[in-house]
C-alpha positions in Angstrom: -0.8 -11.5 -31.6 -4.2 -13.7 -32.3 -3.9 -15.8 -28.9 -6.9 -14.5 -26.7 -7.3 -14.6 -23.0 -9.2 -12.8 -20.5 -8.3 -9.5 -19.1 -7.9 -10.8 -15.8 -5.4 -13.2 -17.4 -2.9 -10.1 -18.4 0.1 -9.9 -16.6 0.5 -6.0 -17.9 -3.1 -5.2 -16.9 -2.5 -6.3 -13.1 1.4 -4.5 -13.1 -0.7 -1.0 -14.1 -3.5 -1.7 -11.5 -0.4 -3.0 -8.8 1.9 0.1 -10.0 -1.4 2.8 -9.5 -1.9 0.8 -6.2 2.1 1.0 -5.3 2.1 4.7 -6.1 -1.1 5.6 -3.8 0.6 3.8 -0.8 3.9 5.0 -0.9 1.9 8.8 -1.6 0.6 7.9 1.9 4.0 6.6 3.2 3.9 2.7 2.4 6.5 1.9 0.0 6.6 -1.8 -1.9 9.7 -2.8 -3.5 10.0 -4.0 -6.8 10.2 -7.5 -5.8 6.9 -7.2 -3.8 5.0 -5.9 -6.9 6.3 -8.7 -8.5 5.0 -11.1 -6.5 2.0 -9.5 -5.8 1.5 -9.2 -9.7 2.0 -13.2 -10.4 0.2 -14.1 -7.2 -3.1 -12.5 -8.5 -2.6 -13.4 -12.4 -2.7 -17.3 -10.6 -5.3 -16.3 -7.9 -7.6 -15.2 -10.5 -7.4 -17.7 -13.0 -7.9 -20.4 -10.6 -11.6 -18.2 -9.5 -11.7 -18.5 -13.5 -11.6 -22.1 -12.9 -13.9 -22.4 -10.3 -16.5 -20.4 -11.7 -16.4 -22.1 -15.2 -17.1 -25.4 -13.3 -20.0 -24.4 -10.9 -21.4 -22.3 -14.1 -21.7 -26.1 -15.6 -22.7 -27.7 -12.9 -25.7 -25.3 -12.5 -26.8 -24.9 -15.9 -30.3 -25.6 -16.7 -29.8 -26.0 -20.1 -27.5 -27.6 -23.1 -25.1 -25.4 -25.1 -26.4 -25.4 -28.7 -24.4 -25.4 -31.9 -24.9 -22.2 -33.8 -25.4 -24.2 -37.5 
């Protein structure tokens, strides 16, 4: 695997952080289906890169000074 992306990015990372949620909530008698995590699970892999987005633009915008080659 040498693509890289950002932890927020990770499908896997949010279905362990929505599967600790699910199993909290149904310890205190809410239950969510498997559909629901599903959902839940793509909705905030796309919410997330779109703050990604967002943020990489008014980081530009804002920036008092040019990005400088490294040679």
């Amino acid at each position: 695997m040498l693509d890289l992306k950002n932890w927020y990015s990770s499908k896997t990372i949010w279905g362990a952080v929505i599967s600790v949620v699910a199993s909290v909530l149904h310890f205190t008698g809410i239950d969510l289906g498997a559909a629901d995590k599903s959902q839940l699970v793509d909705s905030i892999v796309n919410i997330s890169g779109a703050l990604g987005g967002l943020l990489a633009v008014y980081g530009r915008v804002t920036a008092r000074a040019a990005i400088k080659s490294a040679s």
